[in-house]
Each structure stands twice: as structure tokens, then as C-alpha cells.
C-alpha positions in Angstrom: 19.2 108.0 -4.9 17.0 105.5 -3.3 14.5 103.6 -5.7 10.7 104.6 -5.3 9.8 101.5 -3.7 6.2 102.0 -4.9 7.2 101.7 -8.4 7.4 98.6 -10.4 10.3 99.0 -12.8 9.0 96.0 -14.6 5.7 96.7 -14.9 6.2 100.9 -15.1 3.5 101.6 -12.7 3.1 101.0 -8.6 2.7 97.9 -7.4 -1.3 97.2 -6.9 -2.6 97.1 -3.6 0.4 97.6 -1.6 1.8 99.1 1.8 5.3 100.3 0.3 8.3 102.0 2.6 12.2 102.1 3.0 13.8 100.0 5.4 17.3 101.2 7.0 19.3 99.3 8.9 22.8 101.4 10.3 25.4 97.7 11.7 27.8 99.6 13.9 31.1 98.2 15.6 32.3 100.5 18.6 34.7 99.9 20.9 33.9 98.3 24.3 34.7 101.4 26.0 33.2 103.5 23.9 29.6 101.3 24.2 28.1 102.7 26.7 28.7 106.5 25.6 27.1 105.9 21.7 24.5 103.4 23.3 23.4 106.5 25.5 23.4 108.7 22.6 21.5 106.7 20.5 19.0 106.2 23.0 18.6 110.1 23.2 17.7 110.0 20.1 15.3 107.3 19.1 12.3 109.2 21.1 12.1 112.1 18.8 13.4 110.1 15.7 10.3 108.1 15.6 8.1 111.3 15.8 9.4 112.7 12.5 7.2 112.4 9.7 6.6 109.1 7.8 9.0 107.1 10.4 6.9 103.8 10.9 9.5 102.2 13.0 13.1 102.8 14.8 14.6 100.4 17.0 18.2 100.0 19.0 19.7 96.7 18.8 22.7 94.8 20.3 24.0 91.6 18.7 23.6 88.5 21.2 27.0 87.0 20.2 29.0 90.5 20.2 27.8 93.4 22.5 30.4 95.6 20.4 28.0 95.1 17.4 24.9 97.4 17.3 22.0 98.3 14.8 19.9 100.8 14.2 16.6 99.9 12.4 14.3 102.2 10.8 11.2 102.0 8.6 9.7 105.6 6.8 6.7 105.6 4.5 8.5 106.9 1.8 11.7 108.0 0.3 10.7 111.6 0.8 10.5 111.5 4.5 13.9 109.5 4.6 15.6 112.1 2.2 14.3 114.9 5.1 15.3 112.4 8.1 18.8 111.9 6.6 19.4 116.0 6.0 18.2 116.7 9.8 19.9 117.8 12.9 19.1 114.3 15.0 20.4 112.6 11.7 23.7 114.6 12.2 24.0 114.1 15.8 23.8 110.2 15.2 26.7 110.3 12.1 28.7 112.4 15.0 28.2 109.9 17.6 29.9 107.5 14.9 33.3 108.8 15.5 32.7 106.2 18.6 33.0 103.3 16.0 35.8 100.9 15.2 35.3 100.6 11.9 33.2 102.6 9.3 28.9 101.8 9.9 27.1 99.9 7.3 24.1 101.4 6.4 21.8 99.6 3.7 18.1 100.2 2.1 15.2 97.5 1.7 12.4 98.5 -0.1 9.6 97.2 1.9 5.9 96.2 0.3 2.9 94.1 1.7 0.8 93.1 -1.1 -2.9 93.2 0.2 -4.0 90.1 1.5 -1.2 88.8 2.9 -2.5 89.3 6.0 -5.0 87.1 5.7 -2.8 83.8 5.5 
């Protein structure tokens, strides 16, 4: 289970004044001729990914020194919509399009926070 990232273990209590979400980023290696096929899928996807609830961000990526590397980024508002993201059906056409991949994806959570008034410097 993903750590509330509005909660400050530390202190017990959520972090004052603060924008709080899950960042996930998915590092894919596919095979070069296999690239074009998972890169089309992916892009199939990203439309209605970022209307589900609580998704803030999700972005396609290719690596500028590999074009066999790819990333997924995401951003939701809270572990809740992420938990519901990860159990839907455009969640398990994405881990089906990773039977395209040389090797096994990395996926990895940030918790991301903006204390208030860091905007400001």
C-alpha cells in the first residue's frame, strides 16, 4: 500500500498548507520492433487516462539517448484515485501492452507536496 502522502508520519497529522498527490512513473524497455506497436497503444490510451478522476497529469515519454526506453508519467490527487486507476480496464490494457517489453517495467511512487508559498519565490 502506497503511503498517504498528506500525512506526516513524524509529526502524526497532514502536512499544513499543502498541495499533496502520487507521482507514477512506469520506465519501459521494448524492443525496437515492437516500439511502434506499444508506442501506438499507449497513445490510445493517454486521452481517456487523464479524464479519470483525480489524474492531474499523464505524459508519454521517449529517452533522448535510447528510443527503446519509454516512460509513462502520471500524477493523481490522491492514493484513492490511483488505487481505482490501477484496478481499471485502461490500467489493464496498458500491463497487456507490456508483453511488448524486453525486460520487466519499473514502476515507482513519489509522494508529491507543495508547501504553500513556494510559489511565491
Amino acid at each position: 500500500m502506497i503511503p498517504n502522502p498528506c500525512f506526516s508520519p513524524v509529526i502524526g497529522r497532514p502536512f499544513a498548507n499543502t498541495i499533496c498527490g502520487v507521482m507514477v512513473i512506469i520506465r519501459m524497455k521494448v524492443f525496437s520492433e515492437k516500439r511502434k506497436e506499444l508506442s501506438q497503444t499507449i497513445a490510445s490510451l493517454i486521452g481517456s487516462i487523464r479524464t479519470e478522476k483525480g489524474c492531474q497529469r499523464c505524459d508519454f515519454c521517449q529517452s533522448m539517448e535510447n528510443e527503446n526506453e519509454l516512460s509513462l508519467l502520471e500524477e493523481w490527487d490522491t492514493q484513492e484515485n490511483l488505487n481505482s486507476h490501477l484496478k481499471s480496464e485502461r490500467f489493464r490494457v496498458l500491463r497487456g501492452a507490456m508483453n511488448l517489453l524486453k525486460e520487466p517495467y519499473e514502476m515507482m511512487f513519489h509522494t508529491v507536496f507543495h508547501p504553500a508559498g513556494m510559489e511565491e519565490i
